[in-house]
C-alpha positions as CSV (number, residue, x, y, z in Angstrom):
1,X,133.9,187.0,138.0
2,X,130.7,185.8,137.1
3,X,128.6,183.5,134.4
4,X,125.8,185.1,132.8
5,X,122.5,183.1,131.1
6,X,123.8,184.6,128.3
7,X,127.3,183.3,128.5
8,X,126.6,179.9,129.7
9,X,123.4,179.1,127.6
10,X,121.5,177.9,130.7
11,X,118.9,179.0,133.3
12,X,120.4,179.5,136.4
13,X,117.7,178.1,139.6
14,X,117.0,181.4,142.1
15,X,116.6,181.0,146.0
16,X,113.7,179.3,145.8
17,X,114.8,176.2,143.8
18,X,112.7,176.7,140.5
19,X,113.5,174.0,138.3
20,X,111.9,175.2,134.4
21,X,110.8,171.9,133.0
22,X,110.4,172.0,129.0
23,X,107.1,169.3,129.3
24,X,105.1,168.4,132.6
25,X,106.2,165.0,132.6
26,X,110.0,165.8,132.2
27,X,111.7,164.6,135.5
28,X,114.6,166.2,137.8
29,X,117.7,165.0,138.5
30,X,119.9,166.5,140.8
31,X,123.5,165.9,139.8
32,X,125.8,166.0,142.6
33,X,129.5,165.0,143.5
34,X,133.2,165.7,145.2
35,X,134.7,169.1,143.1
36,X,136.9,167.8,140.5
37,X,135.1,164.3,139.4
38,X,134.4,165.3,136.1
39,X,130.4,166.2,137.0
40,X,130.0,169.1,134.9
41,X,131.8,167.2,132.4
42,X,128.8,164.3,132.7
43,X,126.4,167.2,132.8
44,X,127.6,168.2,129.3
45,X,128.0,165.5,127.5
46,X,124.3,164.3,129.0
47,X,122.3,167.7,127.8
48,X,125.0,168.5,125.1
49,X,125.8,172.4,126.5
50,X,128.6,174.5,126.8
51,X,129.3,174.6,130.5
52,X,132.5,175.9,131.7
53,X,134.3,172.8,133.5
54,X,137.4,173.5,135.0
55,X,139.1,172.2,138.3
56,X,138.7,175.4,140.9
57,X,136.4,174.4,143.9
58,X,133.5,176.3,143.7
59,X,133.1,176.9,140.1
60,X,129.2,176.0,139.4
61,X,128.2,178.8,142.2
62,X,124.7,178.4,141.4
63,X,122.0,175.0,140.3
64,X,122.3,175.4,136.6
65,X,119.5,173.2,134.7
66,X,119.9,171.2,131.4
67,X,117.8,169.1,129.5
68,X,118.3,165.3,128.4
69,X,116.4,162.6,126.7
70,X,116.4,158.7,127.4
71,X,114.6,156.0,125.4
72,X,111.8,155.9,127.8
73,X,111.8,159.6,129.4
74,X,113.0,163.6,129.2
75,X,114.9,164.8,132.1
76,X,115.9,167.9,133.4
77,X,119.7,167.5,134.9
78,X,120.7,169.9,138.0
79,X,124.2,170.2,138.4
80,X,124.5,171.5,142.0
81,X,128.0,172.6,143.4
82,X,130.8,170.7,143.5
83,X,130.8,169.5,147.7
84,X,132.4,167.4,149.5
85,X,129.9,167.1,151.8
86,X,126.3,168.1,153.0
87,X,126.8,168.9,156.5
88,X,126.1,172.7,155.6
89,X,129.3,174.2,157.0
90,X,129.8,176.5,153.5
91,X,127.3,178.0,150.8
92,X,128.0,175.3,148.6
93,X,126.8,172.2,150.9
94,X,123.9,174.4,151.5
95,X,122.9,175.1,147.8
96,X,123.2,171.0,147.4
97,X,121.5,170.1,150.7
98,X,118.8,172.2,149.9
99,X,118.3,171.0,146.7
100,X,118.7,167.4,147.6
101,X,116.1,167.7,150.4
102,X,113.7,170.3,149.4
103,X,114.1,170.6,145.8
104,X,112.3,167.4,145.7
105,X,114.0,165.9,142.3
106,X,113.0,162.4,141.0
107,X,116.3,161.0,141.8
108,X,119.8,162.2,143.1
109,X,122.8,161.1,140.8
110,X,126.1,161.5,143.5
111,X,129.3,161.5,140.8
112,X,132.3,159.7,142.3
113,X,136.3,159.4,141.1
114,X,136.8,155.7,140.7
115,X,140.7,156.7,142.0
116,X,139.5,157.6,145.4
117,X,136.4,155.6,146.0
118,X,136.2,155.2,149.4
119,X,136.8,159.2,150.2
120,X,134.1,159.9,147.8
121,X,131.5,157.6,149.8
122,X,131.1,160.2,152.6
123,X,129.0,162.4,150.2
124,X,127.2,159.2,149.1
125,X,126.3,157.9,152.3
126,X,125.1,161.4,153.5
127,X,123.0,161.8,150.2
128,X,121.5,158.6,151.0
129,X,120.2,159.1,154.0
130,X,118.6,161.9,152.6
131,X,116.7,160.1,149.2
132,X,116.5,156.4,148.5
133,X,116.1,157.3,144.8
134,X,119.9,157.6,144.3
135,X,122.2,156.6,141.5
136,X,126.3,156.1,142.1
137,X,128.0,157.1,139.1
138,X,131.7,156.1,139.1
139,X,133.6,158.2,137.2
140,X,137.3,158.3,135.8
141,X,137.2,154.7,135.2
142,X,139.5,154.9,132.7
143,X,141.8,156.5,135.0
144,X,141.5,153.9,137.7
145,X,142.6,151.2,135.0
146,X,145.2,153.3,133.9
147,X,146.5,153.7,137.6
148,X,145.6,149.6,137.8
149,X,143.2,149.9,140.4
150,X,140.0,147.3,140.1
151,X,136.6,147.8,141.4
152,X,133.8,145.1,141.9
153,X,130.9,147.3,140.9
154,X,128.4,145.1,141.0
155,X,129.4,144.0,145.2
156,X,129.3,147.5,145.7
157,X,126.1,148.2,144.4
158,X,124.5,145.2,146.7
159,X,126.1,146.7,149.4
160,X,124.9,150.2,149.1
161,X,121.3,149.1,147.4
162,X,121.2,151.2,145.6
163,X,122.6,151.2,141.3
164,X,126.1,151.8,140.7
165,X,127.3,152.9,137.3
166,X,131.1,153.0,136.2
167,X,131.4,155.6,133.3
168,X,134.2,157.3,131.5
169,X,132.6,161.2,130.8
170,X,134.6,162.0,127.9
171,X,133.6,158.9,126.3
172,X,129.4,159.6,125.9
173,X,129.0,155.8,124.8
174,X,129.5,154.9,128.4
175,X,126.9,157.2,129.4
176,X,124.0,155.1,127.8
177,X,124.4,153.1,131.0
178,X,123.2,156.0,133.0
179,X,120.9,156.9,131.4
180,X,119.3,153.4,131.6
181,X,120.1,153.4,134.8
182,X,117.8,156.5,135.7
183,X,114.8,155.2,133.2
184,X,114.5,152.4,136.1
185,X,115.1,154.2,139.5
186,X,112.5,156.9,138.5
187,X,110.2,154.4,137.8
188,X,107.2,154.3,140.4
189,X,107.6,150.3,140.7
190,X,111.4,150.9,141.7
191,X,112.3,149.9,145.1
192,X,116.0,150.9,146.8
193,X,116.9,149.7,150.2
194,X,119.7,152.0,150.9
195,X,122.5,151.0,153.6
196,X,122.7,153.0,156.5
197,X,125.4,154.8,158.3
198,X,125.3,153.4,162.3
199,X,125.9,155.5,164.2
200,X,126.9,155.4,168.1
201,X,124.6,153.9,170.6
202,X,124.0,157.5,172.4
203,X,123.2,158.8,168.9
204,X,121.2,155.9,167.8
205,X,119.3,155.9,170.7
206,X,118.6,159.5,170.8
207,X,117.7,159.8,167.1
208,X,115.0,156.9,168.0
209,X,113.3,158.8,170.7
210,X,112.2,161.7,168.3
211,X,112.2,159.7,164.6
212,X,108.7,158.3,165.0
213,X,107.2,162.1,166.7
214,X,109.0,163.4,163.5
215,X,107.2,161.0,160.6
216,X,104.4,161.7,161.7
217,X,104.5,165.9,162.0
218,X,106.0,165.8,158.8
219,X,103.7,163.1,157.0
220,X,106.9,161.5,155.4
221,X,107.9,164.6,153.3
222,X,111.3,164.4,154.4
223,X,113.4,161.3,155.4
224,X,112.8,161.2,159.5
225,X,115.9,160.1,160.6
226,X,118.2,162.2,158.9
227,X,115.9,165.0,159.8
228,X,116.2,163.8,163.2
229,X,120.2,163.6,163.4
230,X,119.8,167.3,161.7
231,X,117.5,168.8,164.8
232,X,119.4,167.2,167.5
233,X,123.1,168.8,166.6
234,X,120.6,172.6,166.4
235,X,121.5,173.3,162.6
236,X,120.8,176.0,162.1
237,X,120.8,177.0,158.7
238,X,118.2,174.1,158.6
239,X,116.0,175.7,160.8
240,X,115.6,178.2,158.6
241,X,115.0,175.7,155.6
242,X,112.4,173.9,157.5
243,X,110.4,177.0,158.5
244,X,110.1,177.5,154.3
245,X,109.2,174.2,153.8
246,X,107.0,172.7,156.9
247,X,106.1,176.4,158.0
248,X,107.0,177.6,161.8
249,X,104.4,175.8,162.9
250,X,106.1,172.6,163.0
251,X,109.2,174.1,164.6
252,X,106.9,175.2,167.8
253,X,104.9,172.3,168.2
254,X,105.0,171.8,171.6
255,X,105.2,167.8,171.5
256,X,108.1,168.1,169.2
257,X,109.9,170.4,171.1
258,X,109.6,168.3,174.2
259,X,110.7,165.0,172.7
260,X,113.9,167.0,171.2
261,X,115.0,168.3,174.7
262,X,114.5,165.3,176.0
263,X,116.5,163.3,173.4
264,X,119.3,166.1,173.2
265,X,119.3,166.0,177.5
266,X,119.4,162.1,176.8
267,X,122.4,162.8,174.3
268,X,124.5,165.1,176.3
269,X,125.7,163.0,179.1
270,X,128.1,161.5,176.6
271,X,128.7,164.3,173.8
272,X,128.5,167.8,175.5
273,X,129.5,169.8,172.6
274,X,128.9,170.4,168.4
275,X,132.6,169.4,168.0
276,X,132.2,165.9,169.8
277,X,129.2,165.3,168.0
278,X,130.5,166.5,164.6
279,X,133.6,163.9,165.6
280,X,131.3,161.1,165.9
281,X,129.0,161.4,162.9
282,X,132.7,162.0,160.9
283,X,133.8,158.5,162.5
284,X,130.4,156.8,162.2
285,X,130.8,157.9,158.2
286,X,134.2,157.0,157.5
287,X,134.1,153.4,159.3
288,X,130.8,152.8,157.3
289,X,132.7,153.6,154.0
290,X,135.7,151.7,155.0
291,X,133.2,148.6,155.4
292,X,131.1,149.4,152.2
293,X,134.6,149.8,150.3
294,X,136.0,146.1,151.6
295,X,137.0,144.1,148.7
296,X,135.8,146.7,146.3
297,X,138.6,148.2,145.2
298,X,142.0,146.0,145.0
299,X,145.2,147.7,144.3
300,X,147.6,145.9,141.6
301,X,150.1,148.4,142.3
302,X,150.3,148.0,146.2
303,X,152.3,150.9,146.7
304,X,150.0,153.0,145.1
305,X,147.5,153.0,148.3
306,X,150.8,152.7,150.7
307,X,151.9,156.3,149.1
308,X,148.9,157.5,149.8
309,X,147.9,156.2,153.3
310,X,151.4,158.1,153.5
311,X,150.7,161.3,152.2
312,X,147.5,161.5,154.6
313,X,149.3,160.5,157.8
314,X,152.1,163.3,156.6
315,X,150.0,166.3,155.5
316,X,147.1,165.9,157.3
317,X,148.1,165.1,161.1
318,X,148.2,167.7,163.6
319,X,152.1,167.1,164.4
320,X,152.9,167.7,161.0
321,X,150.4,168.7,158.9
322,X,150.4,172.7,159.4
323,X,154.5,172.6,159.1
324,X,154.1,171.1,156.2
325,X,151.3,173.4,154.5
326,X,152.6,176.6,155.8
327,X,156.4,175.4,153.9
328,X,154.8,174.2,150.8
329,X,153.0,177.7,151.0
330,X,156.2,179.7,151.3
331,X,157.8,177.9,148.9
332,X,155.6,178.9,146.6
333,X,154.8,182.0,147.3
334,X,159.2,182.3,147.3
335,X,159.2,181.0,143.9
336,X,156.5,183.0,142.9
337,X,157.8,186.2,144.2
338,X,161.3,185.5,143.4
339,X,160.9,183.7,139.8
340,X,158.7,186.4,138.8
341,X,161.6,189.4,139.0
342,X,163.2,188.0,135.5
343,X,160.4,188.0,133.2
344,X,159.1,191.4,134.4
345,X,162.0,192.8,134.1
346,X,162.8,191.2,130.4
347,X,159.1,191.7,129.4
348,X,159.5,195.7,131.1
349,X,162.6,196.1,128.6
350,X,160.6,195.0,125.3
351,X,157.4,196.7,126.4
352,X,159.3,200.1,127.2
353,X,161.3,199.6,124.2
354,X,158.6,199.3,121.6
355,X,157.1,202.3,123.6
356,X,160.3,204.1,122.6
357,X,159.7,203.2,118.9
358,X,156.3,204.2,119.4
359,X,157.8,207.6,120.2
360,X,160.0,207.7,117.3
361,X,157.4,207.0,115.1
362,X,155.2,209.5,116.4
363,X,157.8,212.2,116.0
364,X,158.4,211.1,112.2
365,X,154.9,211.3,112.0
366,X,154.8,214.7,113.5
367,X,152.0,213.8,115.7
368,X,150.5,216.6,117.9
369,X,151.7,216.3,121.8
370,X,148.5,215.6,122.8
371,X,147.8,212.4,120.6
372,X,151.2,210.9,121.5
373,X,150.5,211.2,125.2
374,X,147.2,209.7,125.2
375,X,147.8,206.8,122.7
376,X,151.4,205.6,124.1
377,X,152.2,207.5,127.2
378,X,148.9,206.7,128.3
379,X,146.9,203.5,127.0
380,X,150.4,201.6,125.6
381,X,152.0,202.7,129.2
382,X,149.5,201.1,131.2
383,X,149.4,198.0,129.4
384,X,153.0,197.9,129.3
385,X,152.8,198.2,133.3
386,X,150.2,195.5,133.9
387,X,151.4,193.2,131.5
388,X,155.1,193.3,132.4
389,X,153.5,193.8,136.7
390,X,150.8,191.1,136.7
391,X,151.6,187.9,134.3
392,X,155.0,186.9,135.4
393,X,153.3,186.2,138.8
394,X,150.1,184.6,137.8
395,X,152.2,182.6,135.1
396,X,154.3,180.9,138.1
397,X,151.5,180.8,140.9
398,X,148.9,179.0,139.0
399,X,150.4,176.4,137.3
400,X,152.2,175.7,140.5
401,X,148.6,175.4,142.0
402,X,147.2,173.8,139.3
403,X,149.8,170.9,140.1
404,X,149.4,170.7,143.7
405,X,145.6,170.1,142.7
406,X,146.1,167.1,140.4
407,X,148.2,165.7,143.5
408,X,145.6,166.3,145.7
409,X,147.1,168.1,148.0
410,X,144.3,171.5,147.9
411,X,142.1,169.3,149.6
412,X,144.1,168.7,152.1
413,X,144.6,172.1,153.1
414,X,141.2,172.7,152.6
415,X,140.9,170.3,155.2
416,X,144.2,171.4,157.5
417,X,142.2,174.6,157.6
418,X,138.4,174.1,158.1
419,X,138.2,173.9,162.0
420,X,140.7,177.6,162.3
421,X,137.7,178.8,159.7
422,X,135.0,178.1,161.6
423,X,136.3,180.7,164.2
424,X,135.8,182.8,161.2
425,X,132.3,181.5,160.1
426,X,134.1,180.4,156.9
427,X,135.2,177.0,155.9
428,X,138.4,175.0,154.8
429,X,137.3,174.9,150.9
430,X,138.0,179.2,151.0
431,X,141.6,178.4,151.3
432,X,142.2,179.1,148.0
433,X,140.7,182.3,148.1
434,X,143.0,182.8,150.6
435,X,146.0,182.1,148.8
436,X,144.0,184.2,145.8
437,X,144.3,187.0,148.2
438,X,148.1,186.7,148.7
439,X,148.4,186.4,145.5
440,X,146.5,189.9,145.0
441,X,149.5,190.8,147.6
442,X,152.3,189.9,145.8
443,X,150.6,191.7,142.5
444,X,150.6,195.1,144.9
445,X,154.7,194.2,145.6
446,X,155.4,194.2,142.4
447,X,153.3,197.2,141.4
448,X,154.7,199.6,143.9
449,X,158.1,197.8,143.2
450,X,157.7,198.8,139.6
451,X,156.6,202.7,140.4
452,X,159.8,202.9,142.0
453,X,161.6,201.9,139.0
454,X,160.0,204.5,136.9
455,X,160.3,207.1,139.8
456,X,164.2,206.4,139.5
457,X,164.3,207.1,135.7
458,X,162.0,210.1,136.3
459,X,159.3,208.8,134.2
460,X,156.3,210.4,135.4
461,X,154.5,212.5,132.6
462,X,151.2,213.4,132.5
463,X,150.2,211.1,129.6
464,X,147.3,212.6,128.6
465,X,147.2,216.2,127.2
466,X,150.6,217.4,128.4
467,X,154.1,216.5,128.8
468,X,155.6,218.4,132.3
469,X,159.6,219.0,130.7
């Protein structure tokens, strides 16, 4: 299922990141965050259109564009998919890399929950090292009070150096703020000095061998040393950015090739494969977060962050972790399967019994054969199948869904499951596409199920033209 110009009101931006600006001098902000932050919800409320916002990872599939206007400037807002990161390993931390880094907008605006800060700093950091021009909008502030958690903004935002905004989306007073905010970063007098994530030695010191060759070939288009950490782990869905951007030229210059073998020869006597080095950028990330986050955010309720220290250790650690996903799986796919047999069978009665009043009506009528088996052994039939087949299931399976979302527990099978993905050049986010699919599975149960119910009451009529006595 797909969203349409038409349906949504928007442009939608093609391959080649065109951004449709309503006056030269508007300026583009790319609007980026975790799934489930309440981004699109800032994105409506800032250019005042009728997005779809919902809580399924993956919704915005595409950079949708909307216009906004500040006492001092016109913007253009991007809201780029929902990721949880810009490492590249699905489409949608492609679509927002790419954007980021060679969409060129006037400033990045990274949307974080206020209720999990600290998680919500790995897309931050990494955004960061991509554009200085970056605003930290913190949302669900009224849901962090509500929950009694406190953050020092202002600390945070001399940490990071760069602004740091606390909004509340539904409420567009709180929004002023931001947009004030973005008046003075995209002003050319603005100067951010954002932290940086350090990194190992090995890494450090190999990122510092090729940085300088790397400002200089690319004449400070792109940040150096984040293109650096890019070309020593060989991504390679970058590659093929870069050779759009900088041309293939700059990927076979000689002197630049050299200086990468040498730095990734350099590199590999202490992290030999992607994994190890995808380890240590994770750990170099989290510990920087952990630091920035330090006296941030204080907990009234203590055993608020206890529980969910708790809940990480239990359904995330490789003892217990898949145990735990694969029962909370079964168990709904049990109640699912199980809970569904009642209300199809009550909504199959009433269907099938208006269907035989339908028929009695008909026959008052004296309706011809013909009419009767087109209009209820045919269209009211099928209806009556689906209906009574299909919405007993999805009626159980997403609500459940829906509330292991709001406990946060989808992205930690999201994450349980990103490294058996890989194998599968997928990642850990398609996990509910997944369960989607066994869902599909259970639809087909009931389906055939049901066809064996009407076999047994020797139901089958042509419905159409002709009744077979």
């Amino acid at each position: 299922m797909g969203l349409t110009n038409q349906s949504i009101g928007m442009h939608t931006l093609d391959s080649d990141l065109v951004v449709v600006k309503k006056h030269p001098s508007d300026k583009v902000i790319a609007l980026a965050g975790n799934p489930n932050v309440g981004k699109s919800t800032i994105f409506n409320a800032l250019t005042g259109m009728n997005q779809h916002t919902g809580n399924w990872p993956g919704k915005t599939v595409s950079n949708a564009q909307g216009h906004c206007e500040s006492e001092k400037n016109s913007y253009i807002m991007v809201d780029i998919p929902g990721t949880y990161s810009l490492m590249a390993h699905s489409a949608e931390e492609e679509i927002a890399r790419n954007f980021i880094c060679f969409g060129e907008p006037d400033a990045v605006v990274v949307v974080c929950d206020a209720t999990c800060l600290e998680r919500n700093m790995n897309l931050v950091l990494q955004t960061m090292e991509i554009s200085s021009r970056v605003i930290v909008c913190v949302n669900l502030m009224d849901e962090a009070r509500r929950k009694k958690i406190r953050l020092n903004l202002p600390l945070l935002s001399r940490r990071l150096g760069v602004p740091v905004i606390g909004t509340s989306a539904r409420k567009k007073s709180s929004l002023d703020a931001l947009l004030h905010a973005l008046d003075q970063i995209t002003s050319p007098a603005c100067e951010t000095h954002p932290a940086r994530i350090h990194y190992p030695k090995t890494i450090e010191h190999a990122v510092r061998m090729i940085e300088p060759l790397i400002e200089e070939k690319t004449g400070g288009r792109l940040n150096s040393r984040w293109l650096s950490l890019r070309l020593l782990c060989q991504d390679s869905s970058l590659l093929r950015e870069l050779s759009g951007c900088l041309g293939n030229d700059f990927l076979r210059d000689p002197e630049l090739l050299r200086g990468i073998t040498l730095a990734r020869k350099q590199l590999s006597r202490d992290i030999s494969s992607r994994e190890q080095w995808d380890d240590a950028v994770a750990g170099a990330i989290v510990s920087t977060a952990e630091k920035l986050c330090k006296d941030v955010i204080t907990y009234e309720n203590t055993s608020y962050r206890k529980l969910d220290f708790t809940a990480d250790r239990l359904l995330t650690s490789r003892m217990t972790g898949f145990p735990v996903m694969l029962l909370m799986l079964a168990l709904i796919f049990w109640i699912t399967i199980y809970g569904a047999n009642y209300p199809s069978a009550l909504l199959s009665d009433g269907l099938f019994f208006i269907q035989d009043r339908l028929t009695d009506l008909f026959q008052w009528l004296h309706a011809p054969d013909w009419l009767h088996g087109l209009l209820v052994l045919g269209l009211y039939r099928v209806l009556a199948w689906v209906v009574s087949v299909m919405l007993p299931p999805m009626a159980i399976f997403f609500p459940l869904f829906t509330l292991l979302e709001d406990a946060g527990y989808l992205p930690r099978i999201a994450y349980n499951l990103d490294k058996p993905f890989h194998c599968c050049h997928a990642c850990g986010k398609q996990a509910l596409t997944m369960c989607m699919g066994f869902l599909s599975a259970i639809a087909l149960r009931f389906f055939f199920g049901f066809f064996s119910f009407v076999e047994s009451r020797r139901l089958y009529e042509f419905p159409l033209f002709c009744q077979f006595k």
